[in-house]
Residue, then its C-alpha position, 0 to 999 in steps of 0.5 A: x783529811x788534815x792530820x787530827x782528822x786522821x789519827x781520830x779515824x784512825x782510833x775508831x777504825x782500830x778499835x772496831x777492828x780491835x774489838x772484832x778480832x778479840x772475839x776471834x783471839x778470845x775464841x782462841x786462847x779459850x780453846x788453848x786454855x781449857x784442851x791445851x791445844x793451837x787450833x790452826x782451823x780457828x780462822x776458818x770458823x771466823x770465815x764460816x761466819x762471814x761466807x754463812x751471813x753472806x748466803x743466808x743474805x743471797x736467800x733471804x735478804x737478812x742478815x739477822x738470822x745469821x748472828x744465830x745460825x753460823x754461831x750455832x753451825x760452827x759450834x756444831x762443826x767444832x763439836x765434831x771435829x773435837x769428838x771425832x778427830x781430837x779426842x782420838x789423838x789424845x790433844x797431842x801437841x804435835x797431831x794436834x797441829x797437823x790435824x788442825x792444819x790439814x782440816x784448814x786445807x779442806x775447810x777452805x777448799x771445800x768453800x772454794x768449790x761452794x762460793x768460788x775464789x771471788x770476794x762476796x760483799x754484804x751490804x750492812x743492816x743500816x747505813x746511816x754516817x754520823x758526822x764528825x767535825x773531820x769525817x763521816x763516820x759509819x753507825x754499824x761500825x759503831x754497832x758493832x763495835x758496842x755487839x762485841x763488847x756485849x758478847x765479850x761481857x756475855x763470855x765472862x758473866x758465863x766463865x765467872x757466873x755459871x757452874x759451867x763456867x766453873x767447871x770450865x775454869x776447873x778444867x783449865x787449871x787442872x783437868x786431872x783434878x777435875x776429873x777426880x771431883x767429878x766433872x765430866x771433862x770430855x763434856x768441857x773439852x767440848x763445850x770449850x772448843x764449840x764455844x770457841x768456834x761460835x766466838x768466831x763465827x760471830x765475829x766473822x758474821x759482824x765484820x762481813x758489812x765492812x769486810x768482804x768474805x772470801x775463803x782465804x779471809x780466816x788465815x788473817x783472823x788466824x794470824x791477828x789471834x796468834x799475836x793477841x795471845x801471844x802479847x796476852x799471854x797464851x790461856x789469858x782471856x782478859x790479856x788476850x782482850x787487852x792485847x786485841x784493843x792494842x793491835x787494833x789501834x796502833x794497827x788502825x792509827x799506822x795504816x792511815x798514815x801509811x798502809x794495812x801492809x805497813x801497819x801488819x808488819x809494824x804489828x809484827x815486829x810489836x809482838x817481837x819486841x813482847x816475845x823480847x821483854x814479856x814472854x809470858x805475856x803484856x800481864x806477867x806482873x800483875x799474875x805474881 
């Protein structure tokens, strides 16, 4: 493929993927904005997604019903895990870590033992290629691509539209305050933390097609949200969006001219640089 070729692939590959991974880092620093907390079992909703549309695949032979049902199911299983083992430590910084990362640890292992350590791959819905004068394109990357702006625009309708919403932004801006004109925090705090997780899931649910789910595939969803939020801005849903479509395409432009390896640490040292000369995210100056 001559180069012009490969810098338009590498744009739509980037943005796709871009798109993908800003569900999961919206996910993310929604659940850090409204309980104050760093999720380290983000990724593994992202994975339930992915492993859930590929058994719901294996019993049924349709994807569809997973775009529901693993949302759904990990909203659920966040929601418990909030009431049950968060709540209980207050959202203490540091308890907040270790128990996140030791439920990761069982997360995983318990689908290993489930769907073992190999890959499982989904065929997509459709697969139909829209020729390009360069290459031929895949229509469900495109689809997906175009779901993710819609869930995207869905969230934000919800957060700026809704009394839920309200109350949710309330809460990320003062909890205590909140409380005092009555607003059911603990209520929010568990809204925010299912929806967080279903945001993942949904993302892990499009991406399987093109992905293959495995049990260790949350831990790249983890890392890609880590350096969106941190180029965004930690809490900064629209940064976090922003941040996403960047990594995504300087990722996807670096990886066709050179490899994911190279593109993945290229990415790395970006938000080293952010860290250097915007600590408080790539929207520090349009928040003063």
């Amino acid at each position: 493929m001559d180069p012009v070729g490969a810098f338009f692939l590498g744009i739509l590959d980037g943005l796709t993927e871009g798109l993908i991974f800003a569900l999961v880092a919206i996910g993310f620093t929604l659940s850090y904005g409204v309980l104050r907390i760093v999720n380290l079992t983000h990724g593994e909703f992202y994975m339930i997604g992915a492993v859930m549309t590929w058994a719901l695949y294996e019993a049924a032979k349709n994807t569809l019903y997973s775009l529901i049902i693993a949302p759904l199911f990990s909203a659920f299983l966040a929601i418990i895990i909030e009431r049950t083992v968060l709540s209980r430590i207050k959202y203490a910084p540091e308890p907040t870590i270790i128990a996140t990362a030791g439920l990761l640890y069982i997360i995983q292992q318990s689908t290993l033992m489930v769907i073992g350590p190999y890959s499982r791959s989904v065929p997509p819905p459709f697969s139909t290629v829209i020729s390009t004068p360069w290459f031929g394109y895949s229509s469900y990357k495109i689809v997906i691509a175009l779901a993710s702006i819609i869930i995207a625009a869905i969230l934000w309708l919800f957060l700026k539209r809704t009394n839920l919403g309200l109350h949710m932004r309330c809460v990320q801006q003062d909890a205590e305050l909140a409380k005092n004109f009555g607003i059911n925090v603990r209520k929010i705090y568990s809204l925010g933390f299912g929806l967080s997780a279903a945001l993942a899931a949904a993302a892990g649910v499009l991406i399987v097609p093109i992905r293959q789910a495995h049990y260790l595939m949350g831990f790249d969803a983890l890392l890609m949200s880590l350096l969106a939020v941190t180029i965004g801005g930690m809490g900064s849903l629209r940064g976090t969006f922003l941040a996403s479509l960047m990594i995504g395409l300087f990722g996807g432009i670096v990886a066709v001219f050179t490899s994911p390896t190279t593109s993945r640490i290229l990415s790395i040292m970006l938000v080293v640089l952010v860290v250097l000369f915007r600590p408080h995210g790539i929207l520090e100056r349009v928040k003063k």
